[in-house]
TIRO-2110 file (N, C-alpha, C; in Angstrom, 1 decimal):
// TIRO-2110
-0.1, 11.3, -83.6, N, 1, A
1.0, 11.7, -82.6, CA, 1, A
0.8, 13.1, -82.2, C, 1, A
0.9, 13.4, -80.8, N, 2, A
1.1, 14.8, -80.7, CA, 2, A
2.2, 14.9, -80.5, C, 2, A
2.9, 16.1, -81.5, N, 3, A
4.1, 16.7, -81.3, CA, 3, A
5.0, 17.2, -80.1, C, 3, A
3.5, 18.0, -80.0, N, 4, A
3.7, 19.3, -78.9, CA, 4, A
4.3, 18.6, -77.7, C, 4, A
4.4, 17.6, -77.3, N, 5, A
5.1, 17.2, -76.3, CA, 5, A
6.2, 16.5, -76.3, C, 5, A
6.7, 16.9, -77.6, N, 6, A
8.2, 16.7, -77.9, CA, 6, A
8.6, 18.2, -78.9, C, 6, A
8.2, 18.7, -78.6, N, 7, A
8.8, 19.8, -79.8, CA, 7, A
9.0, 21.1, -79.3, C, 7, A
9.5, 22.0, -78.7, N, 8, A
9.7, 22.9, -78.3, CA, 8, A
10.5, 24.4, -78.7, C, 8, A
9.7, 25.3, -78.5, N, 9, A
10.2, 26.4, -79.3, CA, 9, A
10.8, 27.9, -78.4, C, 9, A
12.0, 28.0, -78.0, N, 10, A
12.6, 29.2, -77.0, CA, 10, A
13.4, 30.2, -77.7, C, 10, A
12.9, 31.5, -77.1, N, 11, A
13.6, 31.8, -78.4, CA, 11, A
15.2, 32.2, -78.2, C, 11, A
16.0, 31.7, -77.5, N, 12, A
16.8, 32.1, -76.6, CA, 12, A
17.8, 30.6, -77.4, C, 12, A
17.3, 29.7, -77.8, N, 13, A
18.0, 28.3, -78.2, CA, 13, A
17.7, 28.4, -79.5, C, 13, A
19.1, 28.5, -79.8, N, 14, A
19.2, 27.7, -81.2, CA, 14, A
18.2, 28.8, -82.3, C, 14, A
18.1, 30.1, -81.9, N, 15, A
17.9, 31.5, -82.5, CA, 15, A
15.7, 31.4, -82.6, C, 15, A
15.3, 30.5, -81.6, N, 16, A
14.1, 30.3, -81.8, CA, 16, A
13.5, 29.3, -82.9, C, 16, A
14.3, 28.2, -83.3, N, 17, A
13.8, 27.1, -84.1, CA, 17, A
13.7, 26.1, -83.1, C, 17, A
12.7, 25.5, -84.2, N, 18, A
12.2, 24.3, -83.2, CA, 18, A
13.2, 23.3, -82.5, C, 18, A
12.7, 22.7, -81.5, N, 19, A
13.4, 21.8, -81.0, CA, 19, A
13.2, 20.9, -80.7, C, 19, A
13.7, 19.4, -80.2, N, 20, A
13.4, 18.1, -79.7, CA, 20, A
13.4, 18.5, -77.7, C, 20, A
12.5, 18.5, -77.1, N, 21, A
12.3, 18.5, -75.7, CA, 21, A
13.4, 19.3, -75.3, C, 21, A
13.4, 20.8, -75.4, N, 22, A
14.7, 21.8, -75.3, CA, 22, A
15.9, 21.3, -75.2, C, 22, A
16.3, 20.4, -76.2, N, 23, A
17.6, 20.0, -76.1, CA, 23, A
17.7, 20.7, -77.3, C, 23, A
19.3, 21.0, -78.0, N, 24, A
20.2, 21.8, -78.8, CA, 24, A
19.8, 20.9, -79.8, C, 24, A
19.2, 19.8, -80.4, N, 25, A
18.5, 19.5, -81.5, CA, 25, A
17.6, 20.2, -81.8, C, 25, A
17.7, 20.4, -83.5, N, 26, A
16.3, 21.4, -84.1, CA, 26, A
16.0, 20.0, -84.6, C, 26, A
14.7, 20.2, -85.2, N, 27, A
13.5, 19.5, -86.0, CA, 27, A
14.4, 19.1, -87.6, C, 27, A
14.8, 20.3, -87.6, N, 28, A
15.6, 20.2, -89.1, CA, 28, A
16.5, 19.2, -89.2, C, 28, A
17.5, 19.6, -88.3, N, 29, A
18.5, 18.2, -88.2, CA, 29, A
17.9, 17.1, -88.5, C, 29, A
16.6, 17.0, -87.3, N, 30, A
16.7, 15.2, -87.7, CA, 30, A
15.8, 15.4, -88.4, C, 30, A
15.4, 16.1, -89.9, N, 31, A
14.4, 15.6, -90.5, CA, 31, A
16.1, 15.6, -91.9, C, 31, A
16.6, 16.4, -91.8, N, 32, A
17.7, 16.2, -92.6, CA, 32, A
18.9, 14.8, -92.4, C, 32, A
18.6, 14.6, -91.4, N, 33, A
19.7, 12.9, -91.2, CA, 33, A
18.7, 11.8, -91.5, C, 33, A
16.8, 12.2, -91.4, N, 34, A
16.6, 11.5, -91.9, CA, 34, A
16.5, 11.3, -93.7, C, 34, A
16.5, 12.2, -94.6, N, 35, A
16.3, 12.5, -95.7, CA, 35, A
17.7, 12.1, -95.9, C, 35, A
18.7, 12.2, -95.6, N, 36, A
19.9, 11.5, -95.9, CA, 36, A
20.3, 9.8, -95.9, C, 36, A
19.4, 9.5, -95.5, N, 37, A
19.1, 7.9, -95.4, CA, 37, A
19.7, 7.5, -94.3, C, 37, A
20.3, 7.9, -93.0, N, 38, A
20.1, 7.8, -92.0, CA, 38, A
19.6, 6.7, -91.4, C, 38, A
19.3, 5.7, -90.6, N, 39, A
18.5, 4.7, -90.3, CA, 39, A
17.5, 5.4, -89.1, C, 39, A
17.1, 4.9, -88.7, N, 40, A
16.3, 5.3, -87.1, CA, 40, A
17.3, 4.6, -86.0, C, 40, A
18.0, 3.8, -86.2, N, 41, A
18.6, 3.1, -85.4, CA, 41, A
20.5, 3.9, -85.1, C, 41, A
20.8, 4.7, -86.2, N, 42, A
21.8, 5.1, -86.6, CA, 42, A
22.0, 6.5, -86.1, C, 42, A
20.6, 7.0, -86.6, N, 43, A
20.2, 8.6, -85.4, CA, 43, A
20.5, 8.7, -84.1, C, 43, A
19.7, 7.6, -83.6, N, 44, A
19.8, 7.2, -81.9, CA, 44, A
20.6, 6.7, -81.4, C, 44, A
21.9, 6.4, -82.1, N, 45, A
23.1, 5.7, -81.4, CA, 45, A
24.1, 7.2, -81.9, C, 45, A
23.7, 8.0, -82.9, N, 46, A
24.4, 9.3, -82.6, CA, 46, A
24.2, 10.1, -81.4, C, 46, A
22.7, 10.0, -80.8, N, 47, A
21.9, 11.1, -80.6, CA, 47, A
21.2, 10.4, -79.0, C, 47, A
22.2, 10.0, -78.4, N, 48, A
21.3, 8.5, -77.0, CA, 48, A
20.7, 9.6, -76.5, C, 48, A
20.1, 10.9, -76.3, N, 49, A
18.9, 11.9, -75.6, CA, 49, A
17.9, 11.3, -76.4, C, 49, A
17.9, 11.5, -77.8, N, 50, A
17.2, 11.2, -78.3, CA, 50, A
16.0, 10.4, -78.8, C, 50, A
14.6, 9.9, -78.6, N, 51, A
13.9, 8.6, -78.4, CA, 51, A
13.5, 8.4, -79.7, C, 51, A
12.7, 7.1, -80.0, N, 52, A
12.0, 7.1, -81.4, CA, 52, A
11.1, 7.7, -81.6, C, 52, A
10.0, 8.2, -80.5, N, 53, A
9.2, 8.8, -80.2, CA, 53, A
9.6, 10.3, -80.9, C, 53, A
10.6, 10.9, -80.6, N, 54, A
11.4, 12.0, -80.8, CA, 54, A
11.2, 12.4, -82.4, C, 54, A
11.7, 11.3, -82.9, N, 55, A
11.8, 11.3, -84.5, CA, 55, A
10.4, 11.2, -84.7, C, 55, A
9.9, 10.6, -84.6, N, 56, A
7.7, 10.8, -85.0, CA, 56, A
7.6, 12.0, -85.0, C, 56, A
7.8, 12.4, -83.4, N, 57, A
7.3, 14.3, -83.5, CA, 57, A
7.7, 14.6, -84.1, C, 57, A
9.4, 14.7, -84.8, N, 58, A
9.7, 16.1, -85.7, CA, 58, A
9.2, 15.8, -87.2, C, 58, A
9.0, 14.2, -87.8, N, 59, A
8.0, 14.2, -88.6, CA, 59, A
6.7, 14.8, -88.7, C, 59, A
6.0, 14.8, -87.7, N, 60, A
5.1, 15.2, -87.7, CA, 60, A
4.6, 16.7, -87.4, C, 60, A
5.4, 17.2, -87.2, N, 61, A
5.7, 18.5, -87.0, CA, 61, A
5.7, 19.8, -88.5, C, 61, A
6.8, 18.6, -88.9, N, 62, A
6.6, 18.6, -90.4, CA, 62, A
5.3, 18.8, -91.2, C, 62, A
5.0, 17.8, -90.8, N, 63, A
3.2, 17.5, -91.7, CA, 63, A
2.7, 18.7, -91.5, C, 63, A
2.3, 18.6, -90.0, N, 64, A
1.3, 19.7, -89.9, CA, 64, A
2.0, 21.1, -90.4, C, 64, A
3.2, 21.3, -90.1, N, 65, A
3.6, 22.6, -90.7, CA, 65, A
3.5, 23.2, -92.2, C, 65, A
3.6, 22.0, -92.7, N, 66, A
3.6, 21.8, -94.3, CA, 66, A
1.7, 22.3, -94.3, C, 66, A
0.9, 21.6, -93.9, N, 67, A
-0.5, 21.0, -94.3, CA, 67, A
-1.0, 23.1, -93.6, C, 67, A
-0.3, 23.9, -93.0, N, 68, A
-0.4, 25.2, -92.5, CA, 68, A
-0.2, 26.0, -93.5, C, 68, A
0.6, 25.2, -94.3, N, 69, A
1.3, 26.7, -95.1, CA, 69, A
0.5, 27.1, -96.3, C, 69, A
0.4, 28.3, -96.6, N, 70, A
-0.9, 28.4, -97.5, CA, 70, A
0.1, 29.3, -98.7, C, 70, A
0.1, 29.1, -99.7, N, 71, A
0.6, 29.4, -101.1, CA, 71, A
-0.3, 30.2, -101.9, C, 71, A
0.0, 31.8, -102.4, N, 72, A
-0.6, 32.4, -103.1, CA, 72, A
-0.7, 31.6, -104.7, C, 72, A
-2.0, 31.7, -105.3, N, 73, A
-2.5, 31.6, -106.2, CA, 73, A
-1.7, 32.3, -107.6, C, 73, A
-1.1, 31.8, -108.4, N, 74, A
-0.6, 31.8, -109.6, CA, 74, A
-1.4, 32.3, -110.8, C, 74, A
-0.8, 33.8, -111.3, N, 75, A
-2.0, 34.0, -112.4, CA, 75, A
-0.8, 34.5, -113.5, C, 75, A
-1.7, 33.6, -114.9, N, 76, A
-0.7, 33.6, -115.5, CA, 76, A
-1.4, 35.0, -116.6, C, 76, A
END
């Protein structure tokens, strides 16, 4: 999935965190309503802007952000 054409970043909204297709949803939210056991079905009847498509990207947004982040080396 490409993100990038759901995920949007201004820095003027929402203090410059990411977003769902410049709407006032960040990435976090819905990765936190999903982590809360949330349904996919239960999101989108909160959230009718919202697509399923929507929730992929900010998963995956995730991933790759995660799979970016690079962690200094531990010396004991």
């Amino acid at each position: 999935m490409n993100y990038r054409n759901h995920i949007t970043i201004e820095p003027n909204k929402r203090g410059g965190k990411p977003c769902v297709r410049g709407l006032r949803i960040t990435v976090y939210e819905v990765l936190e309503y999903l982590a809360s056991e949330m349904t996919e079905a239960e999101i989108l009847g909160d959230f009718p802007d919202l697509t399923r498509e929507d929730l992929k990207a900010c998963i995956a947004y995730a991933a790759d952000r995660d799979c970016r982040f690079m962690t200094a080396p531990l010396f004991a």
